[in-house]
N, C-alpha and C positions, 0 to 999 in steps of 0.2 A: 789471773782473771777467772779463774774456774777451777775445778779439781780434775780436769779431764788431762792426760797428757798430749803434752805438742805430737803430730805425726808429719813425716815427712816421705817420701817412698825411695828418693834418691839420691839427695845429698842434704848435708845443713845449710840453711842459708843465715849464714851469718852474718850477710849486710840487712838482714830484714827480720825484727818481730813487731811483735804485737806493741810492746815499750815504747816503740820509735815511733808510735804516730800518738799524737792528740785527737782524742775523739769527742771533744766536749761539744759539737754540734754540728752539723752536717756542713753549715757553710764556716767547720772551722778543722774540716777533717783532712790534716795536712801534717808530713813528716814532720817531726818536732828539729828546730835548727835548722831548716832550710827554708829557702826562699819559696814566693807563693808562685814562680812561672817554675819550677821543677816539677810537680805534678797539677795541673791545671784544675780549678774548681769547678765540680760539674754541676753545681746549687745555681751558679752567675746567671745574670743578664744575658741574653743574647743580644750583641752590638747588632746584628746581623738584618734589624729591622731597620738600620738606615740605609739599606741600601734595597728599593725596589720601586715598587711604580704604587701611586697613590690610586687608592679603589677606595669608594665610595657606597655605603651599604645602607639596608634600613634595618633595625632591631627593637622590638621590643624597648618600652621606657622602662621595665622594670627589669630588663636584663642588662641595661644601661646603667640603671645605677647600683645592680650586684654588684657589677665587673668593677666601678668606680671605687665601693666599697671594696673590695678585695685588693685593689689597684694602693688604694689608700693605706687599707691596715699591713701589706705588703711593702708597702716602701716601692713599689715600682712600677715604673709608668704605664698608663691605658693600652697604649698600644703594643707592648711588651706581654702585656695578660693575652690580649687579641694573637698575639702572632705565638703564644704558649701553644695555646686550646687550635687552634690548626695545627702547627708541628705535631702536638700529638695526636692529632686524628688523621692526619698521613702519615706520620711514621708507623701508628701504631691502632688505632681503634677501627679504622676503615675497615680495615684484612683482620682484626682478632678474630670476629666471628666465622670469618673460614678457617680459622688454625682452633677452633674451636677452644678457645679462650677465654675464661670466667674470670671472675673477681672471688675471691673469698680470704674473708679474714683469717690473718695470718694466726691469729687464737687456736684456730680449727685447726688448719695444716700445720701447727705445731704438735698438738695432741695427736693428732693421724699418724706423723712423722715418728713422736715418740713411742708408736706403738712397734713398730716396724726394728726388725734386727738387722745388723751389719749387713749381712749376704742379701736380705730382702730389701735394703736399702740400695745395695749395689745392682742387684736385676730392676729396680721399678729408675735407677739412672738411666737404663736403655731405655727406658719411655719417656721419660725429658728430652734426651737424647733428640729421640724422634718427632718429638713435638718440635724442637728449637727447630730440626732440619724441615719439615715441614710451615712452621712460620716463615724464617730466613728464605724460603723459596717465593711465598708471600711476598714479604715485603724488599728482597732484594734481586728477586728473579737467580737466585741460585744458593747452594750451602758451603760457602768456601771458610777456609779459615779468617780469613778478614770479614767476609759478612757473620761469622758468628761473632766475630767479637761485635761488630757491627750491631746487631741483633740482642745481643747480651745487654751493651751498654744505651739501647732504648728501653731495654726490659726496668733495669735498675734506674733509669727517670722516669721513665711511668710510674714505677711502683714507690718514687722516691725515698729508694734506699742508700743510706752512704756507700760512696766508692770514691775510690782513686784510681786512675789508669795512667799508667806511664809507658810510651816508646821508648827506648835509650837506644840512638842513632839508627831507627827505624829496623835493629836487628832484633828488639828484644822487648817483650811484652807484660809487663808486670800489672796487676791489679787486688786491689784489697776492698777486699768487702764487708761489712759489718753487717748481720741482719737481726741479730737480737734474738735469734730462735732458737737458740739452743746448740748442744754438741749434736744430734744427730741431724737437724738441717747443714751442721758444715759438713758435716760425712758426707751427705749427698751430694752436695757441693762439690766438693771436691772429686766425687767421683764421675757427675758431669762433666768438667772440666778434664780429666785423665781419661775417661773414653774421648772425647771431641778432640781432644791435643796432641794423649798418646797412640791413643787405638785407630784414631780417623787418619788425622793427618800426620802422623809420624814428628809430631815434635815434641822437643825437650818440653818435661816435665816438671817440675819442681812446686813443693808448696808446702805452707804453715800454718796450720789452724788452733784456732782456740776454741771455747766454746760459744763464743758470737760472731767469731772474725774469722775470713779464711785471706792469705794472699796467697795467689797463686803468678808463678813468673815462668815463662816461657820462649822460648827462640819466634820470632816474626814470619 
């Protein structure tokens, strides 16, 4: 995939590279040979809008027929869009401006990123760090290892980025992430994840990066 070599810090994992998954589209990014309920699609539908109480709103005609429009060239239904655009303004837009949280294109902080060496990519991880722990207290009322992953995995649908997350028998916590940014955005990556997993909370480490992919797998 790159000319960058694999790193790993503690063992090889050799049930897991970069080979073994399909990346041809985000709602197609799934372990190759396996079925689609082993790592769950996190692109899908939410079913989760058949089930509440019917509210009644007024809006805009011409926001009515964006959403209808989008509803349309989307493939999926009015009220799926409606109940998108709240999820993520509770999960995640309400509280960004107190975690003081910007948008910027990934162009830029790719360039920024590539300026930055090994060592200084590992010191400016403790400010990610502290930003995730400071959101995650936002949005979950505390920073534990389940609310980061918590945290983690509304970050990557807001910014919709490919990922995969798997439990295996709720001991064990794997995730692969593709962002497109280069070898030294997975650097940082990874070194996010290895202060939060190994430094915070004392767990098993393990991970595989490439230069647009990181998985990282961990004890629960």
């Amino acid at each position: 995939m790159s000319g960058y070599p694999i790193d790993d810090d503690d063992d090889e994992m050799d049930n897991y590279s970069s080979s073994d998954y399909d990346f041809a589209s985000a709602s197609n990014f799934r372990p190759k040979n396996s079925s689609s309920d082993k790592l769950e699609n996190n692109f899908e539908d939410d079913d989760s809008e058949n089930f509440g109480k019917l509210l009644t709103i007024m809006m805009p005609t011409d926001n009515i027929n964006r959403l209808q429009y989008e509803s349309e060239f989307k493939d999926v239904s009015f009220n799926t869009i409606i109940n998108r655009i709240i999820k993520n303004h509770l999960d995640w837009y309400s509280n960004a401006s107190l975690a003081k949280m910007s948008c910027i294109p990934k162009s830029i902080v790719t360039k920024a990123i590539d300026q930055l060496t090994e060592q200084q990519l590992s010191e400016f991880a403790q400010t990610v760090v502290n930003d995730l722990q400071l959101l995650s207290l936002l949005l979950r009322g505390e920073f534990s290892f389940v609310s980061f992953l918590d945290t983690l995995n509304i970050w990557l649908r807001i910014t919709q980025t490919p990922y995969r997350s798997d439990e295996t028998g709720g001991h064990e916590y794997t995730i692969v992430i593709r962002h497109d940014m280069g070898y030294k955005y997975t650097f940082l990556l990874k070194e996010v994840f290895r202060l939060v997993m190994k430094e915070r909370f004392h767990k098993s480490f393990h991970h595989n990066m490439t230069e647009n992919l990181i998985l990282v797998r961990s004890a629960r």
